[in-house]
C-alpha positions in Angstrom: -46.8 -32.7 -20.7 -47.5 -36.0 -18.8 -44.6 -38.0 -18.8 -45.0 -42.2 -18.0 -42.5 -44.7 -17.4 -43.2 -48.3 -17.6 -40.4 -51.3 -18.0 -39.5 -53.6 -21.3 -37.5 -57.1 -21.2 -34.3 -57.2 -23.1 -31.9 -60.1 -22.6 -29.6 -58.2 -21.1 -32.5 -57.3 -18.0 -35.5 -54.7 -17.9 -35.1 -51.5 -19.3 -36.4 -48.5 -18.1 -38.8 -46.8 -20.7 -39.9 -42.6 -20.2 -42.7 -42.0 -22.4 -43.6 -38.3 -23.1 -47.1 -37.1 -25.2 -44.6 -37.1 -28.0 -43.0 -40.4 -28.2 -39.9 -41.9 -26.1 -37.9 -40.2 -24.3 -35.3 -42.7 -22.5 -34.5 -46.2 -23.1 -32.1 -47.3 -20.0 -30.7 -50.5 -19.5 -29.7 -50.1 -16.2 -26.3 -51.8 -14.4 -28.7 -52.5 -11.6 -30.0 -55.9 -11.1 -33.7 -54.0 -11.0 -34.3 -51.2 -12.6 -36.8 -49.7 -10.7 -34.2 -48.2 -8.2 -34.9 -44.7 -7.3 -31.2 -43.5 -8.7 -32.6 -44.5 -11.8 -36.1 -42.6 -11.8 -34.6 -39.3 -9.9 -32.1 -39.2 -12.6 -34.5 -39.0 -15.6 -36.8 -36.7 -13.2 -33.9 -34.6 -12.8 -33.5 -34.3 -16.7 -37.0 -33.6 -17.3 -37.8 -31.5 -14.4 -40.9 -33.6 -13.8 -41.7 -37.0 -12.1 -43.1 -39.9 -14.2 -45.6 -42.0 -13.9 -45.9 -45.2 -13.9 -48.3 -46.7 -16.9 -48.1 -50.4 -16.8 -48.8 -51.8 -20.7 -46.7 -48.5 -22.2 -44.0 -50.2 -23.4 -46.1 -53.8 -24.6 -45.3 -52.5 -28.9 -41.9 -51.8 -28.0 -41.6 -55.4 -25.9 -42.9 -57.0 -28.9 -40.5 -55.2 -31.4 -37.6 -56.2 -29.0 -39.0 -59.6 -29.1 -38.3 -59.5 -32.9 -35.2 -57.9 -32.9 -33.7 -60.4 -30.6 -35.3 -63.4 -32.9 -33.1 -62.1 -35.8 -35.2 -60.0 -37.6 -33.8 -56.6 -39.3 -36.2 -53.3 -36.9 -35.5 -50.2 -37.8 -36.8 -48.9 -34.1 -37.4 -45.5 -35.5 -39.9 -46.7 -38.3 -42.0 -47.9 -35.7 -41.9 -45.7 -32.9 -41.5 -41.8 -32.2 -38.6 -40.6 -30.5 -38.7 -37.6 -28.3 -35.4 -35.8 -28.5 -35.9 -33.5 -25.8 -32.9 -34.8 -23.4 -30.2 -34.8 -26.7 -29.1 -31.6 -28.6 -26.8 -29.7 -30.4 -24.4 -32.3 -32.1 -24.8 -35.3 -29.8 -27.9 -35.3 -31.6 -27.4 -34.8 -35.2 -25.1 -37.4 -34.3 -27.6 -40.2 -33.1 -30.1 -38.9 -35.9 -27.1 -40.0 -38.2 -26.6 -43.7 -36.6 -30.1 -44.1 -36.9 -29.5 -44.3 -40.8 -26.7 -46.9 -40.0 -28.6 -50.5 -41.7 -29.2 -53.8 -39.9 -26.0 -55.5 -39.7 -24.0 -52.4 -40.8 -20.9 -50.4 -39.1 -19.8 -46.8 -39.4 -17.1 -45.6 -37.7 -17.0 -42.6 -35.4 -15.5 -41.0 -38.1 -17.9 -42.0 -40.8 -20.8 -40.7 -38.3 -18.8 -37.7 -37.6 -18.9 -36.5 -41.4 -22.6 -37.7 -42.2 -23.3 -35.5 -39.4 -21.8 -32.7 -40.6 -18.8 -32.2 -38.3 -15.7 -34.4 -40.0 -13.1 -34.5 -37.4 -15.6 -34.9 -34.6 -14.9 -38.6 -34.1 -14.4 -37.8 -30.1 -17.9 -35.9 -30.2 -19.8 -39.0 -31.7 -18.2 -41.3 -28.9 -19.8 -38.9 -26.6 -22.8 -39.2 -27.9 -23.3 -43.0 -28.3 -22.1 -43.0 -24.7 -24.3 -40.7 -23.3 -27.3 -41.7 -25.8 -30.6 -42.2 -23.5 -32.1 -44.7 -26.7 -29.5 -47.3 -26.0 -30.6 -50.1 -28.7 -33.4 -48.7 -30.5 -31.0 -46.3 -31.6 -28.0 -48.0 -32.6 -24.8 -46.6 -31.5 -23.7 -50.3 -31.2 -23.1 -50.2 -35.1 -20.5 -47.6 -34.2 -17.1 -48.7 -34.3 -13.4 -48.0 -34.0 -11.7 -47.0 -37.3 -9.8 -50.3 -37.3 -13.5 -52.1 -37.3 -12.6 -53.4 -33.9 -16.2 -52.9 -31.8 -14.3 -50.2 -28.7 -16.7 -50.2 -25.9 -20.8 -49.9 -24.9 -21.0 -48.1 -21.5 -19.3 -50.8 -19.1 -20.7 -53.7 -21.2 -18.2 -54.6 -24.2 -19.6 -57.6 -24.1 -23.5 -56.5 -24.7 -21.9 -54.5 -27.9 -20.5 -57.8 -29.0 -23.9 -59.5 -28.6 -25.8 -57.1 -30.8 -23.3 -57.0 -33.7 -23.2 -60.8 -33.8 -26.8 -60.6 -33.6 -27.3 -58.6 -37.0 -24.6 -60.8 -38.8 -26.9 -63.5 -38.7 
């Protein structure tokens, strides 16, 4: 298995993109101003007990679906691309399978996600997973929210979580 890495603009910076034979395998928007840093590459090296390599032009169809979804119009990343699961399991990822059904401009709760799932009263379990998700965006977990409807958090960016859901009102 050959695993590549190359980087795609989002307006919140570059993300870090890990490309397996099989399809993506890491979206990262990094808290680093670039996210080339080595924390970021040994991290995802770590995870995959292998060393990617860099492929300049990997991620150009997911730049241009990016470009798309940040102009307003309604991807469903996952009807475009392949995902490779390989870093998510158990119920972390039956739970970002579920979010993945959640529509453009749509909210579950953790709750909601929790039961569609298959594990009601695993609320806790779904906040795990959207936190620790390695497809931040392209699979949603920003259209998972706190019971009340208020938005709760997005790693240490509330703000980018606000963004996106104001984004798919529109």
């Amino acid at each position: 298995m050959t695993f590549r890495y190359d980087f795609a603009p989002t307006p919140f910076g570059d993300a870090l993109v890990v490309f397996s034979d099989e399809g993506i395998v890491r979206f990262d928007l990094s808290e680093a101003a670039d996210p080339s840093v080595p924390w970021l590459l040994e991290d995802v090296s770590a995870r995959l007990r292998d060393v990617p390599v860099p492929d300049s032009g990997a991620a150009d169809e997911l730049a241009h679906l990016l470009d798309d979804y940040f102009a307003g119009d309604p991807i469903r990343f996952d009807e475009h691309l392949r995902f490779d699961w390989r870093l998510v399991d158990g119920f972390h990822l039956a739970a970002l399978q579920a979010i993945t059904t959640i529509e453009w401009g749509e909210t579950m709760s953790y709750g909601e996600v929790a039961a569609v799932a298959g594990s009601p009263g695993a609320a806790r379990a779904v906040g795990t997973a959207c936190r620790l998700t390695p497809f931040s965006i392209i699979v949603p977990v920003h259209r998972v929210v706190r019971s009340d409807g208020s938005p709760g958090q997005y790693g240490a960016h509330p703000e980018h979580k606000r963004y996106l859901l104001d984004l798919e009102k529109t």
